[in-house]
C-alpha positions in Angstrom: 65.9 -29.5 42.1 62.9 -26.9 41.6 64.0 -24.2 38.6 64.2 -20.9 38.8 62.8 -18.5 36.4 65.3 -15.9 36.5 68.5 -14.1 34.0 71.5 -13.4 35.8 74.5 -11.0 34.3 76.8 -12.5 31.9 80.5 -13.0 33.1 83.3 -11.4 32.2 85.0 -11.8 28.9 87.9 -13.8 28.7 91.2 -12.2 28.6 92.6 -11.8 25.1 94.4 -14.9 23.4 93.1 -17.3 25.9 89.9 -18.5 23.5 92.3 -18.9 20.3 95.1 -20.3 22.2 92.8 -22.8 23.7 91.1 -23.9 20.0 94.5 -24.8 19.0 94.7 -27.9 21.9 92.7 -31.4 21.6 90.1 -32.0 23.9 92.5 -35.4 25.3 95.1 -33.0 26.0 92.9 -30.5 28.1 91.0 -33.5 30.6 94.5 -35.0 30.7 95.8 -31.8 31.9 93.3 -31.5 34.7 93.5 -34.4 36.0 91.5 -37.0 33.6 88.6 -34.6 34.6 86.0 -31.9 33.1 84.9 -34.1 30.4 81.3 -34.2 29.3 79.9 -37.7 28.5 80.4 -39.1 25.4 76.5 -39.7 25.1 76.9 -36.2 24.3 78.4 -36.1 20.4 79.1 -33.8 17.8 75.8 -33.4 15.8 77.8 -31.4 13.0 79.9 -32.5 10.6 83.9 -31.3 11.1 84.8 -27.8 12.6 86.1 -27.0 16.3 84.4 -25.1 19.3 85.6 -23.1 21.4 84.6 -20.4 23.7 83.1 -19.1 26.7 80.0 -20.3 28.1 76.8 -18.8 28.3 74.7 -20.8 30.6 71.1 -22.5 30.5 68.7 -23.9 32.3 65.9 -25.3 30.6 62.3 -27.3 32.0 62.8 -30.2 29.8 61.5 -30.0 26.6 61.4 -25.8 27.0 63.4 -23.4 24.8 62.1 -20.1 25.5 64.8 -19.1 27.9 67.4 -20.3 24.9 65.6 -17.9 22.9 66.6 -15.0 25.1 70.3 -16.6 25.3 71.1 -16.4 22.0 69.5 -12.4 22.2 71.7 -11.9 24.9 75.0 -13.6 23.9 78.4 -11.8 22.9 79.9 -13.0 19.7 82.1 -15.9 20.4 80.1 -17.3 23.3 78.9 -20.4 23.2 75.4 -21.2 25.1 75.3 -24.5 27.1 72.2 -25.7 27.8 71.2 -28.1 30.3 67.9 -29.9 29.3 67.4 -32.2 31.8 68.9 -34.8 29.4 65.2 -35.8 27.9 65.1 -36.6 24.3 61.1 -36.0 24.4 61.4 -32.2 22.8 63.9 -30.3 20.9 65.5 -27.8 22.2 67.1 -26.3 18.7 66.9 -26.6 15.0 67.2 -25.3 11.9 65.5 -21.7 12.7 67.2 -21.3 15.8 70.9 -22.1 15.2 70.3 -19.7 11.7 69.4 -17.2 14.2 72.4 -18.2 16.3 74.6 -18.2 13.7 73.5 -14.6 12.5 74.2 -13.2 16.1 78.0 -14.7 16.3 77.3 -17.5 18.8 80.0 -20.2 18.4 77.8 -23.0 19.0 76.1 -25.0 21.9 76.3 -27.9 23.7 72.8 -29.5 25.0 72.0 -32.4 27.6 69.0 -32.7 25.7 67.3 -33.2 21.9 68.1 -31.5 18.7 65.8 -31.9 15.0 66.5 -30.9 11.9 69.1 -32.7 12.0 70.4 -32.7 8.6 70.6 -28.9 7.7 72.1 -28.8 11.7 74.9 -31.4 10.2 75.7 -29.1 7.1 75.7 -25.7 8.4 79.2 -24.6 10.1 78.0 -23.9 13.5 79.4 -26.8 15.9 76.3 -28.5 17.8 77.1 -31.3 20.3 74.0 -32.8 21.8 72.3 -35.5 23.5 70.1 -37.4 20.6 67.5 -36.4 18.2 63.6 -36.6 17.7 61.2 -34.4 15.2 59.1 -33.3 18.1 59.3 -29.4 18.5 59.8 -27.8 21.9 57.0 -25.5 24.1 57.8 -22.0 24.8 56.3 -21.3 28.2 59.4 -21.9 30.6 60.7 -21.4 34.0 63.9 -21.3 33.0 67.6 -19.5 34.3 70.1 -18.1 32.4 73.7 -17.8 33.5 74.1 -20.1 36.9 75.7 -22.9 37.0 74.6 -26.0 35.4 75.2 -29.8 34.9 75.6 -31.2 30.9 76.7 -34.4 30.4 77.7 -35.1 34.2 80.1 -32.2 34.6 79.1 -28.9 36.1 79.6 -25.5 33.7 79.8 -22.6 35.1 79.2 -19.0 33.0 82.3 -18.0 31.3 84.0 -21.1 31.5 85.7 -22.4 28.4 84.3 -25.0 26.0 86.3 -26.9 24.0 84.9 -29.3 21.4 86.6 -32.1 18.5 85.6 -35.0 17.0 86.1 -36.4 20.4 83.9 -34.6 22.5 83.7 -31.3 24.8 85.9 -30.4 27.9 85.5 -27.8 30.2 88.3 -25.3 31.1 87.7 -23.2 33.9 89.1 -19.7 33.7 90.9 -19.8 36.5 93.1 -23.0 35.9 92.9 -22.4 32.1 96.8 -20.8 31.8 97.7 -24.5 34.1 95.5 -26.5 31.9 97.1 -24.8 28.6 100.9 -25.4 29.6 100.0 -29.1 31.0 98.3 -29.8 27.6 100.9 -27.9 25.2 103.5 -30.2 27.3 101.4 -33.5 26.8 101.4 -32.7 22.9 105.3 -31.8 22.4 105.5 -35.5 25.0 103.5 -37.4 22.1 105.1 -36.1 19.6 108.3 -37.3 21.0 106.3 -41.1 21.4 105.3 -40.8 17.7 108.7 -40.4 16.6 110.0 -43.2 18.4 107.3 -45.3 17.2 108.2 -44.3 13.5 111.8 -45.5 14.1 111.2 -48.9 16.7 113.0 -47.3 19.6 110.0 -47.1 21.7 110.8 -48.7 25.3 107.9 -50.8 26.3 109.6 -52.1 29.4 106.7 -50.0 31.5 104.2 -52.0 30.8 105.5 -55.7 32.6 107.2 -52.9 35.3 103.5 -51.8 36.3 102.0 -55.3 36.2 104.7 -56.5 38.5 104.4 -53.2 41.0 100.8 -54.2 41.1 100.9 -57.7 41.7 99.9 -59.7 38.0 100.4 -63.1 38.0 102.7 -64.5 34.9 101.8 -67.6 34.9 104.6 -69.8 32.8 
């Protein structure tokens, strides 16, 4: 698909509480809650070392190996937001490093998440700005675009629209929607409190296991004597 070279207005913010209450859930618990779902590939990992993301997403398209329209993202960015970039997936260019998430960091962007190439990896992994991206190579980026800012775009196999919550661990980044974010919140708040409950019968051996032969039965396994 041909890219635009255009900047579209940003969306709304998010209504109060629902960033903070969001940080406070694992990524499991929010693509469990919508249905296993809205999960960006693993291929795409944490480039930083420790420290959560979460916030709404200022959107990017990119011509592989092109940053200039990231550039004007980060000018354009609210504090809090955090700009997704979808850079075709190539690992040929970089699309940030060091000077540009310093910059970042000075103008209150929460991080990014890139389907694409970071460098500078190092002072990236030390500084407390989360980064998830695709790989990473020395080569720098051009500057000459197209480029779109703020449609929506594909990262890691699941599409990201602007002002859609990001949420980022250790194990990854999910995508909240705004609209089925109070749904995805209770469902994930209810699949903690349910593990909890697992982990204690765990601790004192009252776990039932009796499930698991249940489900191979319903589904046809063989035991074989």
């Amino acid at each position: 698909m041909a890219i635009a070279f255009r900047i579209l207005p940003s969306a709304p913010p998010p209504a109060a509480g629902l960033v903070a209450a969001l940080s406070e859930q694992a990524s499991s618990h929010l693509t469990d809650s919508q249905s296993r779902a809205r999960a960006i590939q693993g291929a795409i990992r944490a480039m930083h070392r420790g420290g959560r993301l979460c916030g709404p997403a200022l959107t990017v398209r990119t011509t592989p190996g092109d940053n200039l329209l990231v550039h004007k993202a980060i000018d354009l960015a609210r504090p809090g937001d955090v700009i997704v970039v979808d850079a075709g997936g190539t690992l040929d260019c970089a699309i940030i490093g060091d000077l540009v998430t310093s910059y970042a960091k000075t103008r209150g962007v929460a991080g990014f998440v890139i389907d694409g190439a970071i460098r500078d990896s190092e002072e990236i992994a030390g500084r407390d700005l989360p980064v998830y991206a695709r790989g990473v190579t020395p080569r720098g980026p051009s500057k000459e675009g197209p480029g779109e800012i703020n449609t929506p775009v594909t990262v890691g196999g699941t599409v990201v629209h602007p002002g859609d919550i990001v949420v980022g661990d250790a194990d990854g980044v999910v995508i909240v929607p705004v609209a089925d974010a109070q749904a995805a919140l209770a469902a994930a708040r209810a699949l903690k409190e349910k593990e909890s409950v697992t982990l204690q019968k765990i601790a004192s051996g009252t776990l039932d296991r009796a499930w698991i032969d249940a489900a191979l039965e319903a589904r046809g396994c063989e035991f074989v004597r």
